[in-house]
NULUM-787622 format. One record per residue: residue in three letters; x, y negated, z of N, C-alpha, C in turn. Coordinates in Angstrom, 1 decimal. Layout:
% NULUM-787622
NODE,ALA,X,Y,Z,X,Y,Z,X,Y,Z
...
% end
This chain:
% NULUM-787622
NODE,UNK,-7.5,11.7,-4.2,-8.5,11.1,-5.0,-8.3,11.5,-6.5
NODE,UNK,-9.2,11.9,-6.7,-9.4,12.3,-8.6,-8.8,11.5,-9.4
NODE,UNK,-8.3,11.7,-10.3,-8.1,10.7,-11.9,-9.4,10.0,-12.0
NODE,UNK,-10.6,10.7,-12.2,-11.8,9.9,-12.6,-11.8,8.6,-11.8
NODE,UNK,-11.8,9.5,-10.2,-12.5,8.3,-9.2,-11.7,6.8,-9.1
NODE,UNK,-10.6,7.3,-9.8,-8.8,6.1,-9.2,-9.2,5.1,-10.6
NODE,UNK,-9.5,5.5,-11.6,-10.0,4.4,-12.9,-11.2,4.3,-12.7
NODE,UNK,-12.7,4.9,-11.9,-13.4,4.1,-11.8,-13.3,2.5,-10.9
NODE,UNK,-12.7,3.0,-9.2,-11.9,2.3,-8.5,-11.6,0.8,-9.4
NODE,UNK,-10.3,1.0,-10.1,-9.5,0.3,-10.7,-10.4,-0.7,-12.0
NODE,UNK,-11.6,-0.8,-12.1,-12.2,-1.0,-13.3,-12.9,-2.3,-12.7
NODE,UNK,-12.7,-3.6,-12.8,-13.1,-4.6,-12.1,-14.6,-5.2,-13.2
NODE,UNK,-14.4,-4.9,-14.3,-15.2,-5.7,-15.2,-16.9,-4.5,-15.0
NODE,UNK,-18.0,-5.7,-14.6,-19.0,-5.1,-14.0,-20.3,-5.5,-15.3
NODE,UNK,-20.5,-5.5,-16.1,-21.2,-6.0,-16.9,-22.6,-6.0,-16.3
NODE,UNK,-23.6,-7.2,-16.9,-25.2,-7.7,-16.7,-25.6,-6.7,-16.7
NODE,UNK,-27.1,-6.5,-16.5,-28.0,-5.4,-16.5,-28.3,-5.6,-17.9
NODE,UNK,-28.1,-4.5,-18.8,-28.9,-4.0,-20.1,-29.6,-2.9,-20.1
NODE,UNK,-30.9,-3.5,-20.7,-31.6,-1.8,-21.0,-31.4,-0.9,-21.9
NODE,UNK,-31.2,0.3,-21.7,-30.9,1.0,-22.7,-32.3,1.9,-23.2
NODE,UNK,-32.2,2.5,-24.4,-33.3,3.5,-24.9,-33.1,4.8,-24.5
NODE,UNK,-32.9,4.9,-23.6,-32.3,7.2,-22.9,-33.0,7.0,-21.8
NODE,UNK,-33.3,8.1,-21.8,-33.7,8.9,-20.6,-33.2,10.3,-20.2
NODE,UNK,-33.3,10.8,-19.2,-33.1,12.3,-18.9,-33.5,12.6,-17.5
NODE,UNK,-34.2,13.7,-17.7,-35.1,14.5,-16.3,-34.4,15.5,-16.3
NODE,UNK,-34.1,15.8,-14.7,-32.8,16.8,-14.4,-33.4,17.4,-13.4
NODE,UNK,-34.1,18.5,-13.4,-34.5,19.3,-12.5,-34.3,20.8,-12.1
NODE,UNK,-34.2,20.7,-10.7,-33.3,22.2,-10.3,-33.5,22.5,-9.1
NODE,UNK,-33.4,24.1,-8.3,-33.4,24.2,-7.1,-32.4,23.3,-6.6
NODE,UNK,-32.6,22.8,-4.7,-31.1,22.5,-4.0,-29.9,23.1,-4.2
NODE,UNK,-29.1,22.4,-4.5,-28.0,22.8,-4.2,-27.5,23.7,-5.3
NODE,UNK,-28.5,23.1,-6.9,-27.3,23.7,-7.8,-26.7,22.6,-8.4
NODE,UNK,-26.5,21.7,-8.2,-25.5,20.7,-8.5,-26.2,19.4,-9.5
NODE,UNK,-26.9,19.5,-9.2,-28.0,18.3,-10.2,-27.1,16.9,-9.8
NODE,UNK,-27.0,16.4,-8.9,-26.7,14.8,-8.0,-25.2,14.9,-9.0
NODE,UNK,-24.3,16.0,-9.0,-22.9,16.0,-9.6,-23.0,16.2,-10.7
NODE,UNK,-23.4,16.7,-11.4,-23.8,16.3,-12.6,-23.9,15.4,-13.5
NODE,UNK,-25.0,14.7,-12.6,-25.2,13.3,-13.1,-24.3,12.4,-12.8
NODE,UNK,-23.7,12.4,-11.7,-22.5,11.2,-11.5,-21.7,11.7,-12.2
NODE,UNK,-20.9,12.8,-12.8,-19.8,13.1,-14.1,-20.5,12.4,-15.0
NODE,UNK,-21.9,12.6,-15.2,-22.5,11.6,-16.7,-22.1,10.0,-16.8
NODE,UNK,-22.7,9.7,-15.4,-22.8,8.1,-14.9,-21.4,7.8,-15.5
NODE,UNK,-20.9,8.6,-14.7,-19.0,8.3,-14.9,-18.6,8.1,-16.2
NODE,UNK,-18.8,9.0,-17.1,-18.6,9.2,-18.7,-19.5,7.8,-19.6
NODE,UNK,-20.7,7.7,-18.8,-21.1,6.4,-19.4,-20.8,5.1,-19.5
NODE,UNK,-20.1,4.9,-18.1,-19.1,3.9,-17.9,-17.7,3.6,-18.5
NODE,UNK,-17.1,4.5,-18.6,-16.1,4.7,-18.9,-15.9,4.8,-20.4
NODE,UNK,-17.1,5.3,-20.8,-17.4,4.7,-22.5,-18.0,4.1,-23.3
NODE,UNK,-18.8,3.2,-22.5,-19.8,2.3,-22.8,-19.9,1.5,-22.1
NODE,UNK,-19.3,1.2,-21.0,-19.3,0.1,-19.9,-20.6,-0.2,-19.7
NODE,UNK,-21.5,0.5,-19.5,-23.0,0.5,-19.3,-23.1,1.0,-18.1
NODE,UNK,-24.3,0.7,-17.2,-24.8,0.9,-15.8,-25.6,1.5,-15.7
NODE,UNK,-25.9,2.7,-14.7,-26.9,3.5,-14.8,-27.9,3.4,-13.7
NODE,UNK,-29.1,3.5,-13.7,-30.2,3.4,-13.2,-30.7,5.1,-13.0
NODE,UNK,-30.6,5.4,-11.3,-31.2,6.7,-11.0,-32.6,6.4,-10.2
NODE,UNK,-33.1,7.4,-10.5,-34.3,7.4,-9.9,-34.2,8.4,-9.4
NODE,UNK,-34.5,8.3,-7.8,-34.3,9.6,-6.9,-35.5,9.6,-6.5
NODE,UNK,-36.2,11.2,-6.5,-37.9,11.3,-6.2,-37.2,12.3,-4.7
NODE,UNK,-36.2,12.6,-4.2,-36.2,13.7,-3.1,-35.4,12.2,-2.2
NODE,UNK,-35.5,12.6,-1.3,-34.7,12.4,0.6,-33.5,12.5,0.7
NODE,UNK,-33.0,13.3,-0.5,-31.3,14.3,-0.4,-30.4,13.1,-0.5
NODE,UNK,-29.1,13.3,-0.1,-28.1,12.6,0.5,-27.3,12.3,-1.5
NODE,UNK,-26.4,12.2,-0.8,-25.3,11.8,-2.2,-24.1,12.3,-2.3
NODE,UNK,-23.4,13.0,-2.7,-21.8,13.4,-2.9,-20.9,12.3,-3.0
NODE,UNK,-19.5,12.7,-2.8,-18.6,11.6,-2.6,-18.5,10.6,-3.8
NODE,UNK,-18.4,11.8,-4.8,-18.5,10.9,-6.3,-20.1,9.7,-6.5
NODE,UNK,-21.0,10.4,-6.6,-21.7,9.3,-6.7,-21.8,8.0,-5.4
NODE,UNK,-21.6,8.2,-4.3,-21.3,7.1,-3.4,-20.2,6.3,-4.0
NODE,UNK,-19.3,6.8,-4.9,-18.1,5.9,-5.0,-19.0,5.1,-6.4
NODE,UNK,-19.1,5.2,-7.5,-19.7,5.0,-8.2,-21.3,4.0,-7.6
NODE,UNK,-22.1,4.4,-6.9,-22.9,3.3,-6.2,-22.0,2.2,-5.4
NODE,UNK,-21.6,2.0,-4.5,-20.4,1.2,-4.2,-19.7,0.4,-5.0
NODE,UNK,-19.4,0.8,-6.6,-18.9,0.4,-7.2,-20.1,-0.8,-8.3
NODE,UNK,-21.0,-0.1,-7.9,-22.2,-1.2,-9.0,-22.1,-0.2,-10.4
NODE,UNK,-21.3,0.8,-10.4,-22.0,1.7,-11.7,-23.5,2.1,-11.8
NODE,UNK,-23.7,2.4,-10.8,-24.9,3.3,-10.7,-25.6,2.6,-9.2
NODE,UNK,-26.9,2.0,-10.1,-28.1,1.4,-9.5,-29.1,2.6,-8.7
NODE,UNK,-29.6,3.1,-7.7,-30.7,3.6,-7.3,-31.9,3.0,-7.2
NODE,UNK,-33.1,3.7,-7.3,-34.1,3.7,-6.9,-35.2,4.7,-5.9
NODE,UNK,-35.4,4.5,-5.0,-35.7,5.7,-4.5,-37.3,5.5,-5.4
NODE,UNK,-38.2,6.7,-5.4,-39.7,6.6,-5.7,-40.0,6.7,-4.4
NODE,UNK,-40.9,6.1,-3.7,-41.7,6.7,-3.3,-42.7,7.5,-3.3
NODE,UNK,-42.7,8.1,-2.5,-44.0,9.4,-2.8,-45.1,9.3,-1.9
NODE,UNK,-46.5,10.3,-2.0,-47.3,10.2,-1.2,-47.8,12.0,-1.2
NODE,UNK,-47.4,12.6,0.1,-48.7,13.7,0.4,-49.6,14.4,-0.6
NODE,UNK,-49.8,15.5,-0.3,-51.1,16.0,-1.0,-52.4,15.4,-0.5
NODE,UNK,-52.6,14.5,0.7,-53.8,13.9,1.4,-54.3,12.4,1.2
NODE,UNK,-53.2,11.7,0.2,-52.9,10.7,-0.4,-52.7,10.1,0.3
NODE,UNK,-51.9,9.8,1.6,-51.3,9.4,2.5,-49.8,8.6,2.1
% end
């Protein structure tokens, strides 16, 4: 287990939902590492701001170890979007 993942682990204080003023749109073919990415960020947010992150996932794609541990943990909130077709189905 990583340094990061063993102090997020260890970090019991979960603070309320606050909204924050950020955003960021992160887009990329599969599989160039966008999901990891952002869980390093999520991670760095937490860890510096004890703030909670809210992802909005617009694809189907799965999750890496890190952001599972971090979701699990109540760092990092999901959303899936739903989507609809080109048939508006």
């Amino acid at each position: 287990m990583s340094g990061l993942t063993q102090r997020l682990e260890d970090s019991k204080a979960r603070p309320p939902w606050q909204q924050t003023n950020s955003a960021i749109l992160l887009m990329g073919d599969t599989g160039s590492g966008k999901t990891s990415l952002l869980a390093t960020y999520f991670a760095w947010v937490w860890e510096r701001f004890q703030k909670v992150s809210l992802y909005f996932a617009f694809d189907a794609g799965g999750f890496g170890d890190l952001m599972q541990a971090l979701i699990g943990l109540g760092i990092v909130r999901i959303y899936r979007v739903r989507t609809r077709d080109v048939d508006g189905r």
